[in-house]
LOVOMI-649287 format. One record per residue (C-alpha): z, y, x. Coordinates in steps of 0.1 Angstrom, whole numbers, plus 5000, padded with zeros to 4 digits. Layout:
BEGIN
ZYX...
//
This chain:
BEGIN
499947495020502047775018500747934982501248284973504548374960505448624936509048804941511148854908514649114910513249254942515249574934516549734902514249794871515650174867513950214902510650144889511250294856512150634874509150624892506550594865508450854848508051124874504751014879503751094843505251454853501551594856499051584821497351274818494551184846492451004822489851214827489951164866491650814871489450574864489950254863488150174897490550394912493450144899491949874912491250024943494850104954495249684940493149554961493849774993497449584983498949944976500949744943503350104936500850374940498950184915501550144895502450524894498750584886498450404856499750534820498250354789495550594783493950564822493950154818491350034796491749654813495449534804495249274835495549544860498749654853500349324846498849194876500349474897503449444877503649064888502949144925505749444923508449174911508849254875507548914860509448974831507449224822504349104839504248804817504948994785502249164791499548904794501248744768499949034749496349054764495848714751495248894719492549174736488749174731488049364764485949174793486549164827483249164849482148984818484648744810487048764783490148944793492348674769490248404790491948554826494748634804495548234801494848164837497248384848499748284824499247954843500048124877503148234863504147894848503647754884505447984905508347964880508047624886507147514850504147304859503747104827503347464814501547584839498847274836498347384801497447724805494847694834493247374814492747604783491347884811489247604829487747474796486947884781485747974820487048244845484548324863484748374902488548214898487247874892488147724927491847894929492247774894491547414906494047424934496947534912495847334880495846994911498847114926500647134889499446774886500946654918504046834917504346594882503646314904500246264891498246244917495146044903494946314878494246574909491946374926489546324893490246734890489246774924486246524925483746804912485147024929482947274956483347324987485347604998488947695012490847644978489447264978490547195013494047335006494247144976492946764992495546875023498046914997496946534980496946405014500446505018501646364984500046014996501846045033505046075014504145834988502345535008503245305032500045305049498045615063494745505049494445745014496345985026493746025059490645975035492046285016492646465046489246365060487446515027490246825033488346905068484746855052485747115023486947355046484147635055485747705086484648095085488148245087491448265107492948125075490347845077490947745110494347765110494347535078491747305098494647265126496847175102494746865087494346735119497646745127498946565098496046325101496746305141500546255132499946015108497645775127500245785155503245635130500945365121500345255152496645385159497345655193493645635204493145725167496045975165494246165200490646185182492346445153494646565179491546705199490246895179492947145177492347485189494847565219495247915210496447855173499647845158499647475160499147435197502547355212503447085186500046945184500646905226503546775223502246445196499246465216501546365246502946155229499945935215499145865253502845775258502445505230499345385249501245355281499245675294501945815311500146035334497946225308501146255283502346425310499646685314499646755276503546795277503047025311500647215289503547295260506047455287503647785288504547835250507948005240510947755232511447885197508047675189508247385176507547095201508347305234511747185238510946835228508146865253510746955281512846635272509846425275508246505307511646345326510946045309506645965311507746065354510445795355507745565334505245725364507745595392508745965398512445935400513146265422510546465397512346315368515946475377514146775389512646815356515946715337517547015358514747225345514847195312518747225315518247545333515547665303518147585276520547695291518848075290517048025259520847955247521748295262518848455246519948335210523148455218521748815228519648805197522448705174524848975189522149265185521649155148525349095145526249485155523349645141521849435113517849285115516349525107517449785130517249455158514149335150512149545128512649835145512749965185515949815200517649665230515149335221512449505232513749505265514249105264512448895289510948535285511748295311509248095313508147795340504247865327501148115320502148445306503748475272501748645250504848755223507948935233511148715227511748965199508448905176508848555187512148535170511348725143507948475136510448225137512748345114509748405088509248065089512848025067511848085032514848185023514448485050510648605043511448565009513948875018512249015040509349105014511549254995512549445023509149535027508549654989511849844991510950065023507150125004509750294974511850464996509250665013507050684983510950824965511151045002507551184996508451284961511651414970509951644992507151754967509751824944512052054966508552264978508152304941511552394932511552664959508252784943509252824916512353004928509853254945507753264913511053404895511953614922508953794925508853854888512054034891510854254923507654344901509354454870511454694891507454824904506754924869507055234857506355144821507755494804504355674828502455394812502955464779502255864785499255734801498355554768499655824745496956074770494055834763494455824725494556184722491756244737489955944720490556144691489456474700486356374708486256094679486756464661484256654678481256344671482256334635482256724628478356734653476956444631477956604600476156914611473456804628474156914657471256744682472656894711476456834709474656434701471956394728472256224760474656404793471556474811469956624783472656884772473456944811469657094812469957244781473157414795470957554825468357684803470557904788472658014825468658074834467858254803471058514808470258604843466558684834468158884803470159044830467959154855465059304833467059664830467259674870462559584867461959834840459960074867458759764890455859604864454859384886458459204887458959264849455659074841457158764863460658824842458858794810456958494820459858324831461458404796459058274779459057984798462457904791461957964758459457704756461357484775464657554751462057424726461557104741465057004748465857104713462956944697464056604718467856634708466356644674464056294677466756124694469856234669469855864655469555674684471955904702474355924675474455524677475255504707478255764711479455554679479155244697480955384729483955554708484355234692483955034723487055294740488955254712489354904712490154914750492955144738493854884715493654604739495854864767498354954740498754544731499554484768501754704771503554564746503354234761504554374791507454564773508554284757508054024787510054324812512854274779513253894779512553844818511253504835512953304808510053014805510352984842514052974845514252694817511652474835513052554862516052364851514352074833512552034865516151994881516851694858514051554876515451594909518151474900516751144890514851124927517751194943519650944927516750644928516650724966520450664968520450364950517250234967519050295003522150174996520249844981517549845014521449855035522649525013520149335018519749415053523549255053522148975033519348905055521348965087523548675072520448435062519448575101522448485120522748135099519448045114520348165147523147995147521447655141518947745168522047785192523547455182520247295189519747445223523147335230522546985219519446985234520747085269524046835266521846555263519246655293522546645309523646305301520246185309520546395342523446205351522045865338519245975363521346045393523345755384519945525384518945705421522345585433522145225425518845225438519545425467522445145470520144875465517744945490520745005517521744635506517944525511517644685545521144625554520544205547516844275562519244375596521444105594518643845588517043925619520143965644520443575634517243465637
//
């Protein structure tokens, strides 16, 4: 089983430390973040947005950030932090945070390869209970135990163990430790037998897992001896998974042991549609020469030694492309990216291929540990630089914001006129005060009038226009009676009416007089507030955009620091590209020697061949030559 690793040193610590520095640029989201947001961005596998995310106040759970710590690379830190959770009281979908705390103390023991440590941690997790982790605990807590060559300690651990895809990894694992152990298949296939029962067969992992244990069980059966045994795991591989061509190529060779030279044939025939980078295709091109010589096929034999020679010889040439691309312009410009690769063709005697040479290649190299253990650290790298690149450019839109922002403060204080604002004030406050006058020297007096409402004095202000042009026309009516009498009754009218407004000035004096306090005060403390403000503004127009121009320049600082983490992060992403190009063209390399080796010896055995037709050719001339003779004397 290949068991999830966790990369340590991936990049520098200062990267990371930048990062969760600029990230705590903005107040605290702990009123927004929450922690299902955190675990969101984990389990969508988004390890360095969570990161940024969290700050001390926005994680209640202290697993989250270790555990996204541990996945980022830093297991220093990681493990210092569990360390400390150990001593938490918080729960975790109901189980004790310390609980999970131990357990994963345990996976960090075993991928540190400290598996007497390791075993001690997930026992102490198994015995307290973790919940939904009980399976994956088993698996690592077995495989501690058979990596300390216990493996009668695993299989009592994994007795009781359910069914699932954890337990089948882990009884494929025990089967393996017996294969390398015993001299005979038989525990090994039991344990390989109980692997294929566990497994739930509901996933591509599953299946491909599946393959795998009958492959080892198919390949072990065939070194003891047992082909017709070997062929019933054999079968049962899938032909479009991964295992396919080297599964064909044993299962050819099971009917080879059993002298079934014609159907090893057709499984080996079968292999020569997959690429030769997989493992079994070029065996299975060396093997078909020989089950058609078993066959009697002499002629097919050297035709298919002259085949294989003639694929080797290109797949050789391929490799040599390949290694020349990644020599000039490093893997991952070659392979990673669009290059002259993608041009590449396969050249193959079969089917279709379903992979360019280039992701072919690069599958293959993934299978080197040493080179997908780079290459996820290639992969964590590029995530920084473009989450560095987004910041970067967040950053420079803000700085030029802000550069507007104190721009524009300087184009508006040249709009104000604050010498007309302040004669505007000085206008408003005098004539506050007039009429503050005028209210004070009407109440004292009692004046209802110069009190009451505007509608109120405006008629009483017409009353007494009216009352004037009446007074005024009566010495023009003195001899018209008629007109006189209408005069005097409009007088008297307006006298009333004089009355009534008076008389209504007079009940609502208090009321009134309250109110015209109540809006002088009300004015006057708008003065006040308009007088403050232009003090502001006076002193603000004085000092100029000061605030913004010093954060403007601690915001710098922080550009700096982006800046800087993006150099260093590229100029690390470009050394290890070097360093994975070398781990690349080493692999490569050994590739080409095998192709080479592989085509020098379908060669021999070519001539061997042609040699063998020639002495047979020879011998029959001999036969039919003494057949000739034979009869000229009889």
């Amino acid at each position: 089983m290949k068991a999830p690793r966790f990369q340590s040193g991936a990049f520098k610590y200062s990267l990371f430390v930048c990062a969760v520095t600029l990230g705590a640029l903005s107040p605290c989201r702990a009123d927004v973040l929450t922690d299902a947001e955190i675990k969101y961005e984990l389990l969508k596998g988004d390890t360095f947005e969570a990161l940024v995310l969290m700050s001390d106040s926005a994680v209640s759970n202290p697993l989250d950030k270790s555990l996204a710590l541990k996945n980022f690379g830093m297991l220093g830190q990681s493990r210092a932090d569990l360390q400390a959770a150990m001593n938490s009281n918080a729960k975790e979908e109901g189980v004790p945070v310390r609980h999970l705390a131990q357990y994963y103390l345990g996976l960090d023991a075993w991928t540190r390869g400290d598996y007497a440590e390791a075993e001690a941690f997930l026992k102490k997790a198994r015995d307290q209970g973790v919940g939904d982790e009980r399976a994956r605990l088993d698996f690592y807590l077995s495989d501690a135990m058979l990596k300390q060559d216990r493996p009668a300690d695993a299989a009592k651990l994994l007795g009781k163990a359910k069914e699932g895809l954890w337990t089948s990894y882990a009884y494929y694992n025990l089967g393996l430790l017996y294969a390398g152990q015993d001299s005979e298949p038989a525990r090994a296939i039991i344990s390989l037998r109980v692997a294929e029962a566990m497994n739930p067969k509901d996933s591509e992992q599953a299946l491909e897992l599946l393959d795998n244990i009958n492959f080892a069980a198919g390949y072990l059966s065939l070194n003891a001896g047992e082909p017709e045994r070997s062929l019933s795991f054999l079968n049962k591989i899938r032909t479009e998974g991964e295992a396919a061509p080297r599964a064909l190529y044993i299962h050819g060779v099971a009917h080879a042991d059993a002298k079934n030279y014609r159907a090893a044939i057709q499984s080996w025939y079968r292999v020569k549609k997959f690429p030769l980078v997989n493992a079994g295709v070029a065996e299975a091109f060396m093997a078909l020469p020989y089950a058609y010589e078993k066959e009697g096929y002499i002629a097919k034999s050297a035709t298919s030694w002259l085949e294989a020679i003639s694929v080797f010889d290109k797949e050789t040439r391929t490799v040599e492309t390949i290694r020349e691309t990644v020599n000039s312009l490093g893997v991952g410009a070659a392979l990673f990216r669009k290059s002259a690769l993608d041009d590449l063709e396969w050249f193959l005697s079969e089917s279709i291929a379903t992979n360019s040479p280039k992701v072919s290649y690069l599958n293959f190299l993934m299978s080197d540990a040493k080179f997908a253990a780079m290459a996820e650290n290639a992969l964590q790298l590029d995530e920084l630089i473009t989450n560095l690149e987004d910041w970067q450019r967040d950053l420079n839109v803000f700085d030029r914001m802000l550069e507007e922002r104190i721009n524009g403060y300087y184009r508006r204080i040249k709009q104000v006129n604050l010498a007309d604002q302040h004669v505007k004030r000085d206008a408003f406050q005098a004539q506050w005060k007039k009429l503050q006058a005028e209210f004070v020297k009407a109440e004292s007096e009692k004046d209802f009038l110069r009190v009451s409402a505007g509608d109120t004095q405006a008629l009483y202000s017409k009353v007494q226009s009216l009352k004037k042009t009446v007074e005024s026309l009566k010495p023009k009516t003195a001899k018209q009676p008629e007109n006189m009498k209408l005069l005097v009754d409009a007088s008297d009218r307006l006298e009333r009416l004089e009355g009534v407004l008076v008389w209504s000035a007079q009940e609502l004096f208090e009321r009134n007089a309250r109110m015209t306090r109540d809006t002088l005060d009300s004015v006057e403390r708008e003065l006040g507030r308009y007088d403050g403000n232009l003090e502001q503004l006076s002193l603000l127009m004085k000092q100029g955009p000061d605030s913004l121009v010093e954060f403007k320049r601690n915001f710098a600082q922080y550009s700096e620091r982006v800046a800087s983490a993006l150099k260093s992060a590229r100029k690390q992403k470009s050394e290890l590209d070097k360093n994975m190009s070398a781990v690349a063209l080493e692999v490569l390399d050994q590739k080409h020697r095998a192709l080479i080796t592989y085509r020098e010896k379908s060669e021999q055995a070519l001539a061997h061949t042609y040699e063998y037709i020639s002495l047979l050719q020879i011998d029959m001339a001999n036969q039919e030559k003494q057949k000739s003779n034979g009869g000229i004397a009889k």
